[in-house]
N, CA, C and O of each residue as an XYZ file, in Angstrom:
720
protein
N    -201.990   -185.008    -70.827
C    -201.076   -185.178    -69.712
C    -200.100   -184.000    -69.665
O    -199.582   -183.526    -70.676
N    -199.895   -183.583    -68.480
C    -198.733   -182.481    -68.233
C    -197.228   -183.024    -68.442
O    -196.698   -184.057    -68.031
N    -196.876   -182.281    -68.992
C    -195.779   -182.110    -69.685
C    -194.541   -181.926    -68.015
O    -194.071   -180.810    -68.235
N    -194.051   -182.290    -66.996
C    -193.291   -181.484    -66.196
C    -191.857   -181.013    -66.697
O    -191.140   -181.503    -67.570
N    -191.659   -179.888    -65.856
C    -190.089   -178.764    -66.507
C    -189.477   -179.498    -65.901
O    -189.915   -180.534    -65.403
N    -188.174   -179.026    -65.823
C    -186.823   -179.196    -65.000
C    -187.161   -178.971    -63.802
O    -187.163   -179.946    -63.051
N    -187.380   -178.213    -63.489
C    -187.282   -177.581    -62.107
C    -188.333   -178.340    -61.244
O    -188.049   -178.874    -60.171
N    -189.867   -178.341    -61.939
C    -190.485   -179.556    -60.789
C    -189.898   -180.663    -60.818
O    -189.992   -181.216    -59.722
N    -189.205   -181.384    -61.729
C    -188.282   -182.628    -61.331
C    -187.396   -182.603    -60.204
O    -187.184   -183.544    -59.440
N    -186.791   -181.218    -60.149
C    -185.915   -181.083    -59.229
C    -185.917   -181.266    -58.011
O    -185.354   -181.953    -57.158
N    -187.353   -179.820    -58.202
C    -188.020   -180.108    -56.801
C    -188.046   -181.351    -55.866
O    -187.454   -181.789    -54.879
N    -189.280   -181.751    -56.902
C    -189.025   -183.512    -56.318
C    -187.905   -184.467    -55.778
O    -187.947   -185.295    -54.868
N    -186.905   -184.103    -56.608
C    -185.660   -184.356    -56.522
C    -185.350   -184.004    -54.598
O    -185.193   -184.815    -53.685
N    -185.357   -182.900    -54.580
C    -185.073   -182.004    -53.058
C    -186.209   -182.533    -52.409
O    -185.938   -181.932    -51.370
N    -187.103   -183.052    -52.158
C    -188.256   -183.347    -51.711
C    -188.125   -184.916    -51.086
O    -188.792   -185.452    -50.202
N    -186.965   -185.454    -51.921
C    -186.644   -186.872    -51.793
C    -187.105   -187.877    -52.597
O    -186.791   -189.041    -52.349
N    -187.700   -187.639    -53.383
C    -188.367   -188.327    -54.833
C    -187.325   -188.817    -55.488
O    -187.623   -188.733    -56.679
N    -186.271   -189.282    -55.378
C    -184.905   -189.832    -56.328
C    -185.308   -190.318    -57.588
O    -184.578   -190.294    -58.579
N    -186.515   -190.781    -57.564
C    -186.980   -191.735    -59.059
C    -187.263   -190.158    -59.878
O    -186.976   -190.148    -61.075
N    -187.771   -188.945    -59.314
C    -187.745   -188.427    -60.570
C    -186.103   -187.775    -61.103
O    -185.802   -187.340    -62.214
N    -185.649   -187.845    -60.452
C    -183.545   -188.084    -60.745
C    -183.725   -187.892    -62.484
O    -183.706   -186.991    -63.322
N    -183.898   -189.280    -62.408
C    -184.063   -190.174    -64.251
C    -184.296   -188.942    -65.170
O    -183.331   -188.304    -65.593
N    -185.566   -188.608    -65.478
C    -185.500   -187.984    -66.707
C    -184.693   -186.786    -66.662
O    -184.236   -186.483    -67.764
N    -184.413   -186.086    -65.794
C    -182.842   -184.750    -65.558
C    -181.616   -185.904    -65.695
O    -180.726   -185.191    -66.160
N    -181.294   -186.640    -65.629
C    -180.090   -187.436    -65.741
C    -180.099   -187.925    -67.637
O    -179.182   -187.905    -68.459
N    -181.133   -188.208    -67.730
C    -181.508   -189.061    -69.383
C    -181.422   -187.433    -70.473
O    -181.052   -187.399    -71.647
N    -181.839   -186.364    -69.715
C    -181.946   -185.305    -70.446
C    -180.636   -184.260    -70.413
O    -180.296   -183.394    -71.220
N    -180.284   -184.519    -69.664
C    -178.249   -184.022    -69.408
C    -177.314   -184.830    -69.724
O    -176.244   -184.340    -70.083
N    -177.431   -185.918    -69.687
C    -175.904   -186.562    -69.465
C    -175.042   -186.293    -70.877
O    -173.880   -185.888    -70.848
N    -175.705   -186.550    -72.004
C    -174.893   -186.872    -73.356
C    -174.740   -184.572    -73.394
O    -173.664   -184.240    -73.891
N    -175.410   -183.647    -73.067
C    -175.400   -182.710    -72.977
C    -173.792   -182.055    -72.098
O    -172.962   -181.238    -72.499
N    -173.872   -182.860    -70.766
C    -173.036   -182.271    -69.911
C    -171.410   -183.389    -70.380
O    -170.253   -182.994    -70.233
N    -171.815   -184.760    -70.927
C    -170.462   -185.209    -71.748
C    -170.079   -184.340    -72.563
O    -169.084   -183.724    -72.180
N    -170.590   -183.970    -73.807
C    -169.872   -183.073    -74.834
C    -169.520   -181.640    -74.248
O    -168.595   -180.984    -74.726
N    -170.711   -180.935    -72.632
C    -169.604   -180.181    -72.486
C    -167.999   -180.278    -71.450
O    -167.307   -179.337    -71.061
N    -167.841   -181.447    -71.279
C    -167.091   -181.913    -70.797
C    -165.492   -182.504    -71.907
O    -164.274   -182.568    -72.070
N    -166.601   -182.734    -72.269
C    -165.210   -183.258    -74.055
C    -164.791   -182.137    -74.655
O    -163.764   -182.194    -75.332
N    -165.404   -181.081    -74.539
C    -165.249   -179.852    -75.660
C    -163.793   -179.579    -74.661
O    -162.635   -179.905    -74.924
N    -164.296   -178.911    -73.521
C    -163.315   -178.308    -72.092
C    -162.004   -179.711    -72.474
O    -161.270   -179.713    -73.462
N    -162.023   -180.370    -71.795
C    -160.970   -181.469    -71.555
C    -160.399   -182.319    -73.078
O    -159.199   -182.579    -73.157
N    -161.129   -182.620    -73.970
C    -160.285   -183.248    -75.068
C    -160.482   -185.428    -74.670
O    -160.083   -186.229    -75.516
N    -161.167   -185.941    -73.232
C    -160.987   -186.458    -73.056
C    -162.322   -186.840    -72.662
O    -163.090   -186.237    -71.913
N    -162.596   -188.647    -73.677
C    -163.915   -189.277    -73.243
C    -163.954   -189.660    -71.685
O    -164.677   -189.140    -70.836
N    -163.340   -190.330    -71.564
C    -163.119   -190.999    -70.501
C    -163.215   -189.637    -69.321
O    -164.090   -189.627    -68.456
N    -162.386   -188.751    -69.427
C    -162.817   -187.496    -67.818
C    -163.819   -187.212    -68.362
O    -164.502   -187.209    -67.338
N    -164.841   -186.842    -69.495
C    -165.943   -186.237    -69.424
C    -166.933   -187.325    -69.231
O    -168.115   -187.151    -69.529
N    -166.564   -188.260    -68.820
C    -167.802   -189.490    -68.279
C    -167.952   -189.292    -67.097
O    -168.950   -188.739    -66.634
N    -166.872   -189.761    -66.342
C    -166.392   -189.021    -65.263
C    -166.575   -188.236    -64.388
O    -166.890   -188.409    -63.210
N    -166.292   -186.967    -65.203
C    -166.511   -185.588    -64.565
C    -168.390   -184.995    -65.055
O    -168.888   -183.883    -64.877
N    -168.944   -186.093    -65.609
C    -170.235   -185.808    -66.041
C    -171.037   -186.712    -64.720
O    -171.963   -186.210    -64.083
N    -170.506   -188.108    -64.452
C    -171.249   -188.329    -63.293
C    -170.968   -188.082    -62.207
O    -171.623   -188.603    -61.305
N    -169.778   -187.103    -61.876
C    -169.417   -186.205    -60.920
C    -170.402   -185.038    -60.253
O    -170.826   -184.608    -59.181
N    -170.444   -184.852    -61.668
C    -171.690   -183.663    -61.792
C    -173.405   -183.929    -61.024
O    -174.025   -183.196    -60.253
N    -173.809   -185.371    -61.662
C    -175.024   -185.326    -61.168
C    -175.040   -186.529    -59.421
O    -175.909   -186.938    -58.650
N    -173.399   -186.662    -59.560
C    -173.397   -187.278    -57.848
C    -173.912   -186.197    -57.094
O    -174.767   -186.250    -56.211
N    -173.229   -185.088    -57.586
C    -172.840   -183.981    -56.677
C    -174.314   -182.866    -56.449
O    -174.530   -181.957    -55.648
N    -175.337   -183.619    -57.865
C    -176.606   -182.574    -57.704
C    -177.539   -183.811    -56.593
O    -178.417   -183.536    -55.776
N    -177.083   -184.907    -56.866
C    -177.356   -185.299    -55.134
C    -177.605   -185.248    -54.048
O    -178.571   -185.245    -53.285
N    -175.945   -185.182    -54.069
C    -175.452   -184.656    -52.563
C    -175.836   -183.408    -52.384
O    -175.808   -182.990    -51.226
N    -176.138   -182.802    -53.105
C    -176.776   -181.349    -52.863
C    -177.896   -180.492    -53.318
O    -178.226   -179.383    -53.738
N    -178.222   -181.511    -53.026
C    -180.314   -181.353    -53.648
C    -180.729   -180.046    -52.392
O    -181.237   -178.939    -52.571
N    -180.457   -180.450    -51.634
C    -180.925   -179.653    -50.719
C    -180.662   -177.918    -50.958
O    -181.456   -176.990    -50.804
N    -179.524   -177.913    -51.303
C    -179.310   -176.339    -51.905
C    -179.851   -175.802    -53.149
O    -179.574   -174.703    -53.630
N    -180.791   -176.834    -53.714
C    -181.400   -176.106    -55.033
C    -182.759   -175.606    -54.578
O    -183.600   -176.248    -53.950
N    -182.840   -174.201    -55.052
C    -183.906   -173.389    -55.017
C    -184.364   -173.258    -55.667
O    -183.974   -172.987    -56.803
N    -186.038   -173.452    -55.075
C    -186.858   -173.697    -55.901
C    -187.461   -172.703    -56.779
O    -187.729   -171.595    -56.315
N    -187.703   -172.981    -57.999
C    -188.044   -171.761    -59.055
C    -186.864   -171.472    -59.925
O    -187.061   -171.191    -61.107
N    -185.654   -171.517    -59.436
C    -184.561   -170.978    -60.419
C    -184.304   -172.117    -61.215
O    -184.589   -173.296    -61.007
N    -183.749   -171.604    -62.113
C    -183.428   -172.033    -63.386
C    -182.122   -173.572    -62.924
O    -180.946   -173.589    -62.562
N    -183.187   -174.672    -63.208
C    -182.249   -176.322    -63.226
C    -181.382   -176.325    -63.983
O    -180.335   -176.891    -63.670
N    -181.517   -175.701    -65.227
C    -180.112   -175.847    -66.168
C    -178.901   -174.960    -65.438
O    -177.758   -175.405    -65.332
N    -179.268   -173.764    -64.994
C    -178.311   -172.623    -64.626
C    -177.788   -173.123    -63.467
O    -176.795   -172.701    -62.874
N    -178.575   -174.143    -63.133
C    -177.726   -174.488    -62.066
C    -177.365   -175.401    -61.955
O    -176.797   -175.561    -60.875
N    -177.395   -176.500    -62.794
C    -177.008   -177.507    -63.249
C    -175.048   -177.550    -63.877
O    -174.099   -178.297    -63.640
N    -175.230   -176.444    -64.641
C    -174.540   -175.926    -65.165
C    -173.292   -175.409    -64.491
O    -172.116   -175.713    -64.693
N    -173.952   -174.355    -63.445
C    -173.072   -173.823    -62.576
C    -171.695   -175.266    -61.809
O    -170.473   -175.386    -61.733
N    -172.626   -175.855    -61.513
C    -172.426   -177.167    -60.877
C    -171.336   -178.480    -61.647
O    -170.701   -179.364    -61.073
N    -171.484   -178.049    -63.711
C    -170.467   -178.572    -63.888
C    -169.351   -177.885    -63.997
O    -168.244   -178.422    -63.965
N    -169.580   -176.371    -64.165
C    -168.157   -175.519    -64.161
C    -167.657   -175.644    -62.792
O    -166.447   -175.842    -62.685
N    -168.165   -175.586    -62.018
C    -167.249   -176.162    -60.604
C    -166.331   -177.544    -60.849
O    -165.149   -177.865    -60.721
N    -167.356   -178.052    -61.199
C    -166.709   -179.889    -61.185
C    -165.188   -179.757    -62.606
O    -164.097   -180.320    -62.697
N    -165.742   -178.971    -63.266
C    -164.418   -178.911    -64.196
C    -163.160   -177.677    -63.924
O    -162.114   -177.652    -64.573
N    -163.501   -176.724    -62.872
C    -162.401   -175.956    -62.123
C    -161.531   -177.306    -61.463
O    -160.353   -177.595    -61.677
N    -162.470   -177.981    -60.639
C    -161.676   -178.382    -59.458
C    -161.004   -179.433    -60.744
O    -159.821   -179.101    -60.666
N    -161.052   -180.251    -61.609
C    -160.489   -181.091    -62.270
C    -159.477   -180.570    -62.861
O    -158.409   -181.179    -62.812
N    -159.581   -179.153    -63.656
C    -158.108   -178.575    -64.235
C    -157.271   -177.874    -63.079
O    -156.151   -177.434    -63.337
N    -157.923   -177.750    -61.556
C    -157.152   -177.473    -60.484
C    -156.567   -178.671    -60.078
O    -155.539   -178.285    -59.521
N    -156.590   -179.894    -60.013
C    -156.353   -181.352    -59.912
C    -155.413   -181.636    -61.224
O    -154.359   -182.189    -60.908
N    -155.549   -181.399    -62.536
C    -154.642   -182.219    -63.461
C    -153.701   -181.432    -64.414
O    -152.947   -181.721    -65.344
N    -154.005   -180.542    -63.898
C    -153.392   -178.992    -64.828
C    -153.307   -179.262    -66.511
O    -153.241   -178.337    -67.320
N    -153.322   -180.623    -66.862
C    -152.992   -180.970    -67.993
C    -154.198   -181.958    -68.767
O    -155.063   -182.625    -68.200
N    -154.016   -181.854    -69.875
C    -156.064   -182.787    -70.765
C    -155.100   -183.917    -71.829
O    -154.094   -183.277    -72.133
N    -155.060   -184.841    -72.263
C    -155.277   -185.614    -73.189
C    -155.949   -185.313    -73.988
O    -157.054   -185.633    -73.551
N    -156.128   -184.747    -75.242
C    -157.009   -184.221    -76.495
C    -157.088   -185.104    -77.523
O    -157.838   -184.803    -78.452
N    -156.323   -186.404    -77.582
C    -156.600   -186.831    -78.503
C    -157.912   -187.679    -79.195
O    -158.236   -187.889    -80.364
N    -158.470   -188.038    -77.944
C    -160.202   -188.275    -77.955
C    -160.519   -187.387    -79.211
O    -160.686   -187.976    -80.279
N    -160.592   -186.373    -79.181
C    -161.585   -185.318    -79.265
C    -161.371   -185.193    -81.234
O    -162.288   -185.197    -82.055
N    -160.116   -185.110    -81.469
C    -160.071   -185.014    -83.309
C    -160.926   -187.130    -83.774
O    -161.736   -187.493    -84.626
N    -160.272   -187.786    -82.850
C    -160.993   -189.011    -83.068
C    -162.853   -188.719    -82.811
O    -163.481   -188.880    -83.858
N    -163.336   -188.503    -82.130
C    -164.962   -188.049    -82.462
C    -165.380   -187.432    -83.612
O    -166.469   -187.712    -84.113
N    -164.373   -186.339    -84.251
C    -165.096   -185.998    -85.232
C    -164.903   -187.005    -86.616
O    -165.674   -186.960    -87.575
N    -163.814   -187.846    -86.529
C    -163.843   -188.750    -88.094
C    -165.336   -189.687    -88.290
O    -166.110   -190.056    -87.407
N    -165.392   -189.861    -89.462
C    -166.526   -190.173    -89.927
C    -166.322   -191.415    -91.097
O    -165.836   -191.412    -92.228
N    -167.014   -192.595    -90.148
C    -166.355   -193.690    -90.660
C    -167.132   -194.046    -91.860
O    -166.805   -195.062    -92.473
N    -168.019   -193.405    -92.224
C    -169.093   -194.039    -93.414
C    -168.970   -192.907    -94.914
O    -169.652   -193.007    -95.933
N    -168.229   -192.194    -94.718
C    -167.999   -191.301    -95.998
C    -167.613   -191.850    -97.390
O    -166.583   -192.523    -97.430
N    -168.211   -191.680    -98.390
C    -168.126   -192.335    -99.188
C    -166.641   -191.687    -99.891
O    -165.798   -192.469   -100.330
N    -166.448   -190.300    -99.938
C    -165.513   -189.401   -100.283
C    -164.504   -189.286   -100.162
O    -164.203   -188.168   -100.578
N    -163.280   -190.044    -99.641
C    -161.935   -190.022    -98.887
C    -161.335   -188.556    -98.810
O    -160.958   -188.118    -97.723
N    -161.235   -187.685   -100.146
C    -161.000   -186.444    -99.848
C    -161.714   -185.330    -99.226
O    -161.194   -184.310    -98.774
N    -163.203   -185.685    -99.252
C    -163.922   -184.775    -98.564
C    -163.509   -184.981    -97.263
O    -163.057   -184.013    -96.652
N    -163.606   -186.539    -96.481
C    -163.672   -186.722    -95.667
C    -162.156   -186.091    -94.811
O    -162.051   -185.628    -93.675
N    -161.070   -186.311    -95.927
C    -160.249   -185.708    -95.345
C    -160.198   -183.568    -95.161
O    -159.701   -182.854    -94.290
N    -160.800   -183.308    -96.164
C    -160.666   -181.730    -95.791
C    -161.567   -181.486    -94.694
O    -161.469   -180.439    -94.054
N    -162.651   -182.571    -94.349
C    -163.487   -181.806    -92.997
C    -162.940   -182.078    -92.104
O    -163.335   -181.450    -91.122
N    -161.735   -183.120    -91.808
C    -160.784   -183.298    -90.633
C    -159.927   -182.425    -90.664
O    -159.632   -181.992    -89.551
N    -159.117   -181.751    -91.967
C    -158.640   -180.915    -91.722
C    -158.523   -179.305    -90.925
O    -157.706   -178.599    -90.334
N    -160.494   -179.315    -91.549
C    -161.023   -178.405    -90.527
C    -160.924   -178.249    -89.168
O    -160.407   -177.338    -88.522
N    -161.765   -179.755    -88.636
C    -161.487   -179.738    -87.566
C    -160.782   -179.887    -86.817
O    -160.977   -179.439    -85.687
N    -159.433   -180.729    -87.208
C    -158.308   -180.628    -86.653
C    -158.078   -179.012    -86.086
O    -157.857   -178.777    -84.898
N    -158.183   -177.776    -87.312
C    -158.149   -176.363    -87.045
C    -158.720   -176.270    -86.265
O    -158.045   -176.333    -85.238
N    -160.019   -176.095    -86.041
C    -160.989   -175.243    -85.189
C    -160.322   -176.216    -83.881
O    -160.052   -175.602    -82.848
N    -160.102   -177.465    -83.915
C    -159.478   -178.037    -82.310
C    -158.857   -176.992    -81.991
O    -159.240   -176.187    -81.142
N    -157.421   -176.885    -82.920
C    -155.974   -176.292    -82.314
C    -156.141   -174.871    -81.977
O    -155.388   -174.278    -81.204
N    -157.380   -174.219    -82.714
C    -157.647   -172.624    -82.738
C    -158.263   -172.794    -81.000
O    -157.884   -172.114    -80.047
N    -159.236   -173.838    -80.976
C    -159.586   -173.967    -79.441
C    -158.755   -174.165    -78.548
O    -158.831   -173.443    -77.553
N    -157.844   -175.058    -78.605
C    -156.600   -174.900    -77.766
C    -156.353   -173.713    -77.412
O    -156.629   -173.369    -76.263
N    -155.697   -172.693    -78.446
C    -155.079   -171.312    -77.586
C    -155.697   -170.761    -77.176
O    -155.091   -169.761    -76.792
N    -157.309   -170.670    -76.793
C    -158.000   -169.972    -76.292
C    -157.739   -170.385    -74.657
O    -157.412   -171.470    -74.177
N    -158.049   -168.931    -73.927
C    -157.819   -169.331    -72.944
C    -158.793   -170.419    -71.782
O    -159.897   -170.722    -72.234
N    -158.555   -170.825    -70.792
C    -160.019   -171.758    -70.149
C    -161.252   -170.981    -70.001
O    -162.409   -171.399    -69.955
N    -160.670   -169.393    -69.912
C    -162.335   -169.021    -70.025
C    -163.257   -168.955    -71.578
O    -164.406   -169.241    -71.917
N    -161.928   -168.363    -72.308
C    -162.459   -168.351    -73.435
C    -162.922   -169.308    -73.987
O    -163.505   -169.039    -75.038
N    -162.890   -170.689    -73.599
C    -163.159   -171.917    -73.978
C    -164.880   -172.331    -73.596
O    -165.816   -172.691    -74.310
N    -164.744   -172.073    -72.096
C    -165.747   -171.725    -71.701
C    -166.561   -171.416    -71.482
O    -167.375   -171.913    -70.704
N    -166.667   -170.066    -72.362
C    -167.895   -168.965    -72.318
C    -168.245   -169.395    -73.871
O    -169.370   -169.094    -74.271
N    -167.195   -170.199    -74.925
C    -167.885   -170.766    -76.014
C    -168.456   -171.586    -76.039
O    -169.303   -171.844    -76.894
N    -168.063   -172.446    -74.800
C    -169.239   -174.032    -74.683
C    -170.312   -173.750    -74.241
O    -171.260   -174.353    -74.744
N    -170.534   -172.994    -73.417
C    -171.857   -172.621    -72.756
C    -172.605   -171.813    -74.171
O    -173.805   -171.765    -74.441
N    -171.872   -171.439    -74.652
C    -173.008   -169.954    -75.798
C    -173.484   -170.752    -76.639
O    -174.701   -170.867    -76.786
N    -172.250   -171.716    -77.611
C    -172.368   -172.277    -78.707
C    -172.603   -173.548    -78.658
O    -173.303   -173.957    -79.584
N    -172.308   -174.212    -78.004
C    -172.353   -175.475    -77.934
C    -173.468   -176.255    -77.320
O    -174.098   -177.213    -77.768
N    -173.553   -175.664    -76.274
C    -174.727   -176.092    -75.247
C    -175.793   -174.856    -75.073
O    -176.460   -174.819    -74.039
N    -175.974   -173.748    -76.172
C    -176.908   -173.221    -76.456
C    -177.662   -172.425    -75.461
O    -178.802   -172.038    -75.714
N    -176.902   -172.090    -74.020
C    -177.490   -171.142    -73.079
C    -177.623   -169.809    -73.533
O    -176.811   -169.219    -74.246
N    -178.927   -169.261    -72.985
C    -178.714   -168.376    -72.844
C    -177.867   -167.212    -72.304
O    -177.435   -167.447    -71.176
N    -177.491   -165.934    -72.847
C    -176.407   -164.832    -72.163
C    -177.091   -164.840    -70.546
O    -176.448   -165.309    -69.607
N    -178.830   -164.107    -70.329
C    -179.028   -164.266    -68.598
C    -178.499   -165.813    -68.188
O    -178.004   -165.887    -67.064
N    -178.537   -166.743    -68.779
C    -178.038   -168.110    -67.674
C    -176.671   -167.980    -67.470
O    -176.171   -168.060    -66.348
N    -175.812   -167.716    -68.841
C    -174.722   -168.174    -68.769
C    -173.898   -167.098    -67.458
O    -172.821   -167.287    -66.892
N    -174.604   -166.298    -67.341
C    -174.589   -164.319    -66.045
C    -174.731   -165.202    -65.080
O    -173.754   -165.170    -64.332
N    -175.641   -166.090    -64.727
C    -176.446   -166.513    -64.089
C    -175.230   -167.838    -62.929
O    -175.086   -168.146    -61.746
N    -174.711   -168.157    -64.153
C    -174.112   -169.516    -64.012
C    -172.438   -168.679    -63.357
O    -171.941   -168.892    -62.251
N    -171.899   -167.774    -64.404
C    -170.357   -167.236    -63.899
C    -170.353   -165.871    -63.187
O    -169.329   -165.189    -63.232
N    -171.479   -165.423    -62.512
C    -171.689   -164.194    -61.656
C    -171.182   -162.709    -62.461
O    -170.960   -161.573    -62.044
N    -171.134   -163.290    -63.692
C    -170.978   -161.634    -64.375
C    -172.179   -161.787    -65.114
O    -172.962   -162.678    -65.444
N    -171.942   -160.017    -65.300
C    -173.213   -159.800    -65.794
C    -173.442   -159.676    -67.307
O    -172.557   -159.660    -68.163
N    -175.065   -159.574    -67.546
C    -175.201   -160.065    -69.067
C    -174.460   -159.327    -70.158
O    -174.064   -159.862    -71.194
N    -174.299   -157.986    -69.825
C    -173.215   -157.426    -71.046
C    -172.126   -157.546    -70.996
O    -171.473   -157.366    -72.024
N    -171.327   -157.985    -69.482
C    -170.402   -158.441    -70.199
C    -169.794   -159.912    -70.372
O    -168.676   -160.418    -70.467
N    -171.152   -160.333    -70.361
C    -171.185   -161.785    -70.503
C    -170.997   -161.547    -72.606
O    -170.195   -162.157    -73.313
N    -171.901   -160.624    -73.012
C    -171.883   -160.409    -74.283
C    -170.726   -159.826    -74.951
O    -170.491   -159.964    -76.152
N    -169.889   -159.056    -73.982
C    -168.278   -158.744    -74.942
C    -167.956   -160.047    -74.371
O    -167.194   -160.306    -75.302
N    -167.874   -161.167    -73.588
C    -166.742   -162.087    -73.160
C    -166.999   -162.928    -74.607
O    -165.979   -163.209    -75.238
N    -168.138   -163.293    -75.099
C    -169.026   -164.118    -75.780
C    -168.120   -163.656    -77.547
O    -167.348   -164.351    -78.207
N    -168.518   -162.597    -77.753
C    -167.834   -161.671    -78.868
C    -166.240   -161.507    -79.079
O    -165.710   -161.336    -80.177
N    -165.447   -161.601    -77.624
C    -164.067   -161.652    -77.732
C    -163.659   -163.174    -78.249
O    -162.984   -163.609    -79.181
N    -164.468   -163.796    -77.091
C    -163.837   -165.365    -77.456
C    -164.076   -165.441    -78.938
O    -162.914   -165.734    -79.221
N    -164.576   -165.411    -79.899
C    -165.015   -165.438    -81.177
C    -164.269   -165.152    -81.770
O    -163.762   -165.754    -82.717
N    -163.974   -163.901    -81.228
C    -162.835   -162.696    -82.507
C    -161.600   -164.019    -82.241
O    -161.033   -164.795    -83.010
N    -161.559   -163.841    -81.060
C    -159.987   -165.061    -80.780
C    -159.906   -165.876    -81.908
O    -159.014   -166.067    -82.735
N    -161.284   -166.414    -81.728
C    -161.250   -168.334    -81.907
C    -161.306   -168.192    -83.117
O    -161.202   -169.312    -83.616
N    -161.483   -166.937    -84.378
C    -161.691   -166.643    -85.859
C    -160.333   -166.444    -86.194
O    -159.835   -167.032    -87.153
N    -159.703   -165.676    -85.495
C    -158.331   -165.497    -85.740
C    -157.437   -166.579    -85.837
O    -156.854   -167.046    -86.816
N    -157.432   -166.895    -84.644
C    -156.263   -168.398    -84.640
C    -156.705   -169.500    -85.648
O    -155.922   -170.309    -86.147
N    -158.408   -169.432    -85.961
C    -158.386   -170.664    -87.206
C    -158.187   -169.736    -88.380
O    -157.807   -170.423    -89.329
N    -158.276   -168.570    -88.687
C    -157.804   -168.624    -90.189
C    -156.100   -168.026    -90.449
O    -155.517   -167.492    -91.393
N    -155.725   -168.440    -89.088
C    -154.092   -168.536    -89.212
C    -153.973   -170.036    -89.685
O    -152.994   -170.362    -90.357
N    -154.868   -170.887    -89.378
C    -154.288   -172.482    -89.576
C    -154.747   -173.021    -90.831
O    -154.346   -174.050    -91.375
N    -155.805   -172.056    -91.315
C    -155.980   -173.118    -92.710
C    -155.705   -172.331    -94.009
O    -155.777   -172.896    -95.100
């Protein structure tokens, strides 16, 4: 049996096929939550602003072209949805976000506490980064795009998609080994 990509789902999708919706929805959602939690700090807006996302690939099936890349544009589609939200709230609730990483089954109490300590860091080091710099790390690192998508997705291009990629880093190395 054939295996189908993203993109013939999509198709279908634009075609009026809504039932094939499902497996692009089952295969993004927990994807486009965490990059939604990483950006905002908050479960609850990245639920939210995650089924924002695939209302909105909906409502606008019709503008997806066929052949290009479903993630890149998938993608594109939640960095919009999370502009217009930090253009809407100027401000995030973060405290979600150190609560996801505790780990309720550790047998270790002190281990368990120095890897919160960590991450508490790498949070606060993420904080001062700026929204792009935040940004261009969720897409690289987190959600594992490629440099052409991530070009693809913020209309710059791939090299200097690759110093943006390399700065945010230097940042985000600096400010955590100021904190621990």
């Amino acid at each position: 049996m054939e295996t189908k990509t993203d993109e013939i789902w999509m198709k279908e999708v634009k075609e009026g096929n809504l039932e094939s919706m499902i497996p692009l929805f089952e295969k993004y959602q927990v994807p486009l939550f965490n990059f939604f939690l990483r950006l905002t700090g908050n479960r609850m807006n990245s639920e939210d602003l995650a089924h924002t996302v695939f209302s909105r690939v909906m409502m606008y099936r019709e503008s997806y072209t066929d052949g290009k890349s479903f993630r890149s544009w998938l993608y594109q589609m939640a960095r919009n949805v999370h502009i217009d939200h930090y253009h809407k709230n100027k401000q995030y609730v973060n405290g979600d976000l150190i609560m996801m990483y505790k780990s309720a089954d550790s047998a270790d109490a002190l281990e368990e506490m120095e890897r919160n300590e960590k991450y508490n860091a790498l949070y606060d080091a993420l904080e001062q980064l700026t929204e792009e710099q935040k940004e261009i790390i969720e897409l690289s690192r987190f959600q594992g795009l490629k440099y052409e998508e991530i070009s693809e997705i913020t209309g710059n291009s791939v090299p200097a998609i690759k110093v943006k990629v390399h700065r945010a880093m230097h940042k985000l190395r600096e400010y955590y080994f100021q904190l621990v």
